[in-house]
Structure formats: structure tokens, C-alpha cells
One Martini backbone bead per residue (centre of mass of N, CA, C, O) as a GRO file, in nm:
protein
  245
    1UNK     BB    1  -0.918   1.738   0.172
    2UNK     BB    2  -0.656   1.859   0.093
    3UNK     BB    3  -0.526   1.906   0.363
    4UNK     BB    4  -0.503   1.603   0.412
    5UNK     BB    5  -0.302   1.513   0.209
    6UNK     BB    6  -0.088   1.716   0.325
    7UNK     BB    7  -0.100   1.587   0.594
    8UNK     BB    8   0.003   1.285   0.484
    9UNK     BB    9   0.251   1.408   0.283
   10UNK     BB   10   0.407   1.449   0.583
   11UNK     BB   11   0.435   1.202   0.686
   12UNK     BB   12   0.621   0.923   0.817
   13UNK     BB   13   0.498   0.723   0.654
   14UNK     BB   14   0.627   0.843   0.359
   15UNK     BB   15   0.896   1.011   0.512
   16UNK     BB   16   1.105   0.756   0.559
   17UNK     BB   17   1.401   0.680   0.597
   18UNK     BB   18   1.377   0.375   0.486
   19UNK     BB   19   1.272   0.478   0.211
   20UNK     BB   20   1.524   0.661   0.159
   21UNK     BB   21   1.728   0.446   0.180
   22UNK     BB   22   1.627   0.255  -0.052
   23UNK     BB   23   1.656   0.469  -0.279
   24UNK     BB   24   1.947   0.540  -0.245
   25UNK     BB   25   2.127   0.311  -0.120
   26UNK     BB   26   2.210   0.268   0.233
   27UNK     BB   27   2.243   0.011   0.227
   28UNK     BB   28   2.527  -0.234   0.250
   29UNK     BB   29   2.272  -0.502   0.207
   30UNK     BB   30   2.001  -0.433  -0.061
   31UNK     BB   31   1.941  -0.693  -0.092
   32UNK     BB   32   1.880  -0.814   0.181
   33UNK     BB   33   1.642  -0.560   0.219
   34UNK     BB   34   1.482  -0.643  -0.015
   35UNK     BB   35   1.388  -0.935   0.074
   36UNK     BB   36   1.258  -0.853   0.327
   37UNK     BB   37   1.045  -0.700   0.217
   38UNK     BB   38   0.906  -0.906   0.032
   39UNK     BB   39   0.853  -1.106   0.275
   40UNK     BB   40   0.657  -0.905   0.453
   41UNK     BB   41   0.436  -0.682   0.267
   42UNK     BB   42   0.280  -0.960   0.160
   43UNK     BB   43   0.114  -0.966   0.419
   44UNK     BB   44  -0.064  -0.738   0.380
   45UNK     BB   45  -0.105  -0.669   0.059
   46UNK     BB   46  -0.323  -0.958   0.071
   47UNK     BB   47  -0.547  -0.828   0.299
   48UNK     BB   48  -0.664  -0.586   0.090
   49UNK     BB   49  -0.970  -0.748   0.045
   50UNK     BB   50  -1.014  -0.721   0.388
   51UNK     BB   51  -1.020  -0.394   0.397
   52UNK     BB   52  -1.257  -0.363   0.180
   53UNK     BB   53  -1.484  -0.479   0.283
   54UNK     BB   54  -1.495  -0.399   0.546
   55UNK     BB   55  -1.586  -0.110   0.430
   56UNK     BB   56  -1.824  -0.184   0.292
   57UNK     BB   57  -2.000  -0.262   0.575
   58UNK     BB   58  -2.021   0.048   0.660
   59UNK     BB   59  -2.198   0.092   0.432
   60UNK     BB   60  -2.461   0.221   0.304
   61UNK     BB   61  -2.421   0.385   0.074
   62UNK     BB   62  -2.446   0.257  -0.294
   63UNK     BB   63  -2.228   0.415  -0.426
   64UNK     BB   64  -1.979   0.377  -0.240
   65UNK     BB   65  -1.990   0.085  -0.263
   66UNK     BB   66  -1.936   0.047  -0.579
   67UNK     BB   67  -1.696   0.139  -0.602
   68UNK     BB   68  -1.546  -0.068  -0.364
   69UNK     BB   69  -1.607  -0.286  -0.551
   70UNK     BB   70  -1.467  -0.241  -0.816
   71UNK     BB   71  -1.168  -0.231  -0.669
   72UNK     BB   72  -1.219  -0.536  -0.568
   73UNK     BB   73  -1.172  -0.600  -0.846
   74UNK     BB   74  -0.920  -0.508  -0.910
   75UNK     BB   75  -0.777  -0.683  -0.734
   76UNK     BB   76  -0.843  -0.954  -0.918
   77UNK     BB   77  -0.771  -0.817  -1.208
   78UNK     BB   78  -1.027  -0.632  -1.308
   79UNK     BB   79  -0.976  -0.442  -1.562
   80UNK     BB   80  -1.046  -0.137  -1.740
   81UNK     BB   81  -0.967  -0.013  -2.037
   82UNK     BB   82  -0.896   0.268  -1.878
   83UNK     BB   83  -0.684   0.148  -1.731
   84UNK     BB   84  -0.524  -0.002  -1.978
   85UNK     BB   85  -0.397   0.250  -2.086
   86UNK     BB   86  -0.243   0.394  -1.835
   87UNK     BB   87  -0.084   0.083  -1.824
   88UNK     BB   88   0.046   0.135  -2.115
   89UNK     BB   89   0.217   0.387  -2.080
   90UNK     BB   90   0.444   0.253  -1.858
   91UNK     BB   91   0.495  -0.051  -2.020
   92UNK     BB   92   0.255  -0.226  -1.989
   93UNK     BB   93   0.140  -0.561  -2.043
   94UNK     BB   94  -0.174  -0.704  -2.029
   95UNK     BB   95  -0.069  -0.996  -1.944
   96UNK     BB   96   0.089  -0.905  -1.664
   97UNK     BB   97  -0.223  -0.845  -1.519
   98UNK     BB   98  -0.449  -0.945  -1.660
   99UNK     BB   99  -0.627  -1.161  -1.446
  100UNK     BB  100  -0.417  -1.102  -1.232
  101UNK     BB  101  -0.386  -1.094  -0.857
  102UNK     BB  102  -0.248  -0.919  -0.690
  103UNK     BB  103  -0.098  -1.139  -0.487
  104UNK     BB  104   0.026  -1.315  -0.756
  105UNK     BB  105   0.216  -1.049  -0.816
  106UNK     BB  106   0.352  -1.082  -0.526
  107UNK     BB  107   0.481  -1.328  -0.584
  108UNK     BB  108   0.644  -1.270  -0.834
  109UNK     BB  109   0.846  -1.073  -0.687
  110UNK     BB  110   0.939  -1.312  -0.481
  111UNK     BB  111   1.070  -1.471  -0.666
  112UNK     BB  112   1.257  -1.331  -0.833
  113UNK     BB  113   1.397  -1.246  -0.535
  114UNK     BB  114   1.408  -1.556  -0.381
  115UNK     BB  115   1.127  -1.600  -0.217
  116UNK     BB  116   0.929  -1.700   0.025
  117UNK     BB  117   0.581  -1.692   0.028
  118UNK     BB  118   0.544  -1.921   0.278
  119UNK     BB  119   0.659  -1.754   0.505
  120UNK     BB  120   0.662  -1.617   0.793
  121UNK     BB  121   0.537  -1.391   0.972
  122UNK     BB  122   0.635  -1.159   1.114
  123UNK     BB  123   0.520  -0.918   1.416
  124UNK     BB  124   0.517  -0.691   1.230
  125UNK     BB  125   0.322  -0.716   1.024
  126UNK     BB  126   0.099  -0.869   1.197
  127UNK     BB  127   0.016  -0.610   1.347
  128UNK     BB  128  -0.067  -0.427   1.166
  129UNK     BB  129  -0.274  -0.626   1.011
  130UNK     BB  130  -0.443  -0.642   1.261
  131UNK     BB  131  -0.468  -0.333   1.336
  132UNK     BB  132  -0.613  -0.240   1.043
  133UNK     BB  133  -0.859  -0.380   1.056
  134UNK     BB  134  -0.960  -0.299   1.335
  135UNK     BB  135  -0.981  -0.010   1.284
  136UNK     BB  136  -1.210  -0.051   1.042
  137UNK     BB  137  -1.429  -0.243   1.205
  138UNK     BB  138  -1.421  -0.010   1.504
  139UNK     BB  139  -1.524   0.197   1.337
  140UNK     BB  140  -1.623   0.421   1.164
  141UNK     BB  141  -1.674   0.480   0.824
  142UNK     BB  142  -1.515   0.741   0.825
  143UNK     BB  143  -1.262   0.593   0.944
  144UNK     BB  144  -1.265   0.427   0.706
  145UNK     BB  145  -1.213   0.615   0.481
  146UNK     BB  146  -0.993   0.706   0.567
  147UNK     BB  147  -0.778   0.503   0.619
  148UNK     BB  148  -0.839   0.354   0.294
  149UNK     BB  149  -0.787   0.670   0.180
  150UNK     BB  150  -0.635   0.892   0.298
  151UNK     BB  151  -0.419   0.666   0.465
  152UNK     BB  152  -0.351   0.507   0.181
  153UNK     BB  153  -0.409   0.555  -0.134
  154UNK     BB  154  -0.328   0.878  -0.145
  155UNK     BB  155  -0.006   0.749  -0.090
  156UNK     BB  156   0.133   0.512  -0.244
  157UNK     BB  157   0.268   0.622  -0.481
  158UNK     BB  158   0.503   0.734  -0.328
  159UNK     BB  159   0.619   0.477  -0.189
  160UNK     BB  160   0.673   0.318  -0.439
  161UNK     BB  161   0.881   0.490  -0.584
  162UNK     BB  162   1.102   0.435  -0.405
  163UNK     BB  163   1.109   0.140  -0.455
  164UNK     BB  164   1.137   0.142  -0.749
  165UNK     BB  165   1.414   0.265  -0.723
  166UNK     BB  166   1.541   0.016  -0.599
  167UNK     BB  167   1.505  -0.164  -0.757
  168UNK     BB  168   1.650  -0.089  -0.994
  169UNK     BB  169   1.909  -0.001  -0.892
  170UNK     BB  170   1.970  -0.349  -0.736
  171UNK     BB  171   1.836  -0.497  -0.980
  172UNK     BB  172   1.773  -0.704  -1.217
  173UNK     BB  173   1.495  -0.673  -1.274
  174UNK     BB  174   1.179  -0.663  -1.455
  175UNK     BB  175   0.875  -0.541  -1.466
  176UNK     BB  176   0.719  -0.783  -1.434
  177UNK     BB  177   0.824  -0.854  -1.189
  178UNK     BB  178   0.733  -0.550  -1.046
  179UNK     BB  179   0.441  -0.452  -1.137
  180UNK     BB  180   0.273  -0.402  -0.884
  181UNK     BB  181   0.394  -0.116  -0.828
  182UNK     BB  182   0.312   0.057  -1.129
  183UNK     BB  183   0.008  -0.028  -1.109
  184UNK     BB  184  -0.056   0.106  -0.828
  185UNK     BB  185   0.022   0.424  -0.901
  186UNK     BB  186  -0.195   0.415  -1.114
  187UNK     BB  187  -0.475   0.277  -0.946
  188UNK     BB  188  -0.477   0.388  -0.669
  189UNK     BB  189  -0.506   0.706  -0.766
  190UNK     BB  190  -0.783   0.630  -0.873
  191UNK     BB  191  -0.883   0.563  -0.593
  192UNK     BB  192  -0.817   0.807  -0.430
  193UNK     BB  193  -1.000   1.001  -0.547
  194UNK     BB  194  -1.262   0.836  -0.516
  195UNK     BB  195  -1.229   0.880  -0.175
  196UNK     BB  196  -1.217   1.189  -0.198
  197UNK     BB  197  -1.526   1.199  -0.247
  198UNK     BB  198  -1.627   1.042  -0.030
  199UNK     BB  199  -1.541   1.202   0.205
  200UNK     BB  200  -1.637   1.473   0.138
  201UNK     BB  201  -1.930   1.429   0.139
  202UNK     BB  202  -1.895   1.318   0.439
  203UNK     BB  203  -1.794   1.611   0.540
  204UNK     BB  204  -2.084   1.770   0.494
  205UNK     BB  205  -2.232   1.661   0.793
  206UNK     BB  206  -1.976   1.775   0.930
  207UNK     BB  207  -1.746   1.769   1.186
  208UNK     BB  208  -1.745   1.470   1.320
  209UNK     BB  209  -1.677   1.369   1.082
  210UNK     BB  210  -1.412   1.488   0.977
  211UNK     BB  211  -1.294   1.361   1.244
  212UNK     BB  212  -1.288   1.146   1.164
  213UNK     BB  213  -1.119   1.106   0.875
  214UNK     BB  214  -0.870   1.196   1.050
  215UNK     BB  215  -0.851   0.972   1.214
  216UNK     BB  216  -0.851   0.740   1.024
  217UNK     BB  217  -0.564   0.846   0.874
  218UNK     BB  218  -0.387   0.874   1.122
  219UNK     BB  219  -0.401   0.574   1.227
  220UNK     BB  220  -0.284   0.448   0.946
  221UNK     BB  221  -0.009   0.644   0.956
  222UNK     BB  222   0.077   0.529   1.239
  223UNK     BB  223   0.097   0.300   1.183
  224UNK     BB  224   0.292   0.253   0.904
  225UNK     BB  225   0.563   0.379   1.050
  226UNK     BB  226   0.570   0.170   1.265
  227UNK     BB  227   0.688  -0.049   1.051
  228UNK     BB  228   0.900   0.131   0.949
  229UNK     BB  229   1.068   0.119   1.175
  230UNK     BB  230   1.095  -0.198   1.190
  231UNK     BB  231   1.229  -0.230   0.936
  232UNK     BB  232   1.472  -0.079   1.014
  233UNK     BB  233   1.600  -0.217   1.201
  234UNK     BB  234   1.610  -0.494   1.063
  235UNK     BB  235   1.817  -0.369   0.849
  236UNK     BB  236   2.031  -0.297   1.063
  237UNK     BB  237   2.052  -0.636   1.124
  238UNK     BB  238   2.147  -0.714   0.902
  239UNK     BB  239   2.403  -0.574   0.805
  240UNK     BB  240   2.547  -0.652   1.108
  241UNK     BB  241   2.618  -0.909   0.992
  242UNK     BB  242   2.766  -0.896   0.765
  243UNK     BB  243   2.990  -0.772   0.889
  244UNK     BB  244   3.025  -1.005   1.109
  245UNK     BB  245   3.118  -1.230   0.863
   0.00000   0.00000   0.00000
């Protein structure tokens, strides 16, 4: 499996432009293009429940069911004490996480950025997770476990050291502000190992499974790029209004 997680990050999924635009701070006015960012990936990342679900529901063996029951837990805020060790080494505080759902962790960041959590969703985020679900729901099992361990958990934590470089260098924000990325780069990270473990097992079935968990893989890879191309977009036209007025 380890050469399936060095090609998802290889992937312009994880290093696309966008990302790298934000990180180094190459947008004209990184306020507005941080704030589009609020605005629109917590449409995504709130039906991360229903990703999980999705997926166990593929699960017949109990013991990888029970895994991501574990996780479905981790997302609703209750965290075991051996994960809030690893989130208070990066500077987490308890009160800042524990028992309180990961949505409304991103809607606590979407605050302080000054975003409306209950604005529409753009059509680019729409189609993502609107494609990430039937992606799940419509494949085989081994495609849904490639889809949300090899192609989401294994590499989010990459994908977010950007973002959190970006809100660093450019804004105010506290870490409780935007604790929902440093606690995902950590939480999600032991995510990626459990579904590393249930991959490899199910790889071990034969070829056809292998193939299957890298197709799953690679389209959440694809749509997430395609997100990303479309957000790169928003952001040079966010821009150039700004030049214009």
C-alpha cells in the first residue's frame, strides 16, 4: 500500500497550485481568497459523517466496521485520551476540541473569519461532494475504503499544513480559531494508518481488489484536483475584481 499513498502524493490533489498560492501567500488580496476558502470547503468537510457511514455500510468484516465506527465517533468530538495526548504535544487545549463535532469546529473558524456558515454553496463544491458520496455509495467496498483512506486520510494532513501556513502568515486568527486543521493533521493521520491496515488486508484477496482500492483512490484524487483547479479559479477572479474596483 505504500506506493499507492507515494502516488496520491504525487498527485496534484495535494500539490496543486492552489494550495501552494495559498501557502506562500501569492494571492493579490489573501483575505478575500482565504475567506472564499471558509465559505465554501466547510460544505464539504460537514458531510464527512456522511462519507463515513457511506462506508461502513460497504463493510461486512466487523473489525473494519468497528474501526470506522470508532472514527465516526472521533468526528462527532469524542476523542480517546491516547489522541488527546498527541493534540495537546501541538498546543491544543481540551476545552478547545473535546466533545464538541467536528462541524462545529469549522463553522468556529468560519466565525472568526467573518464568514456566514449558513451561506449557499458554490456549484464547485456542490458537484465535489455531491461526486465524493456516489463515488462511495456506488462502488465496491474496496473502492470505497481506497476512496476515503488511501485517497482522503492518507494525505489530508499534507494538504492542510498549507492552509494552516496560509492562515498563519495572514491572519489574526488564534489557534482555537482554526484548531479544526492542526487537530485533523494529528487525528486524521491515525485515520490514514487504520485504513492503511484495512487496505493492505483487503489487497491481500487478490489483484482485482488492489485494483479496485486504487481506483478508489484515484477518483477521489480526481475529483478533489478538480475542486482545487476550480477554487484557483474563484480566487484569480476574486482578485481581479479587486484590482478593478
Amino acid at each position: 500500500m505504500q506506493k499507492f499513498v507515494s502516488e496520491a502524493l504525487q498527485h496534484r490533489a495535494v500539490q496543486h497550485p492552489y494550495l501552494k498560492a495559498l501557502a506562500n501567500g501569492e494571492f493579490s488580496d489573501m483575505e478575500a481568497v482565504l475567506k472564499d476558502f471558509a465559505s465554501q470547503y466547510g460544505f464539504y468537510s460537514s458531510w464527512f459523517p456522511r462519507y463515513l457511514t457511506a462506508v461502513i455500510s460497504k463493510l461486512e468484516n466487523p473489525e473494519y466496521r468497528n474501526h470506522l465506527l470508532d472514527n465516526l465517533s472521533e468526528e462527532s468530538g469524542h476523542l480517546h485520551e491516547e489522541d488527546m495526548v498527541a493534540v495537546r504535544a501541538l498546543g491544543i487545549k481540551d476545552e478547545w476540541v473535546q466533545g464538541i463535532p467536528h462541524p462545529v469546529l469549522f463553522k468556529r473558524f468560519q466565525a472568526s473569519m467573518g464568514v456566514n456558515p449558513n451561506a449557499n454553496p458554490g456549484i464547485e463544491v456542490d458537484l465535489w461532494r455531491d461526486s465524493f458520496l456516489s463515488l462511495i455509495q456506488n462502488g465496491s467496498a474496496e473502492s470505497a475504503v481506497g476512496a476515503i483512506g488511501l485517497g482522503t486520510e492518507s494525505i489530508v494532513k499534507f494538504i492542510y499544513k498549507d492552509l494552516i501556513k496560509a492562515i498563519q502568515d495572514h491572519t489574526q486568527l488564534s489557534m482555537e480559531d482554526y484548531v479544526f486543521f492542526p487537530l485533523h493533521t494529528e487525528v486524521d493521520d491515525e485515520h490514514g494508518l487504520i485504513l492503511l491496515d484495512i487496505a493492505e488486508k483487503m489487497a491481500s484477496s487478490g489483484p482485482e481488489a488492489e485494483l479496485e482500492l486504487r481506483k478508489g483512490m484515484r477518483k477521489a484524487l480526481n475529483l478533489r484536483a478538480a475542486y482545487w483547479d476550480e477554487m484557483y479559479d474563484r480566487a484569480m477572479a476574486i482578485c481581479k475584481k479587486e484590482v478593478l474596483a
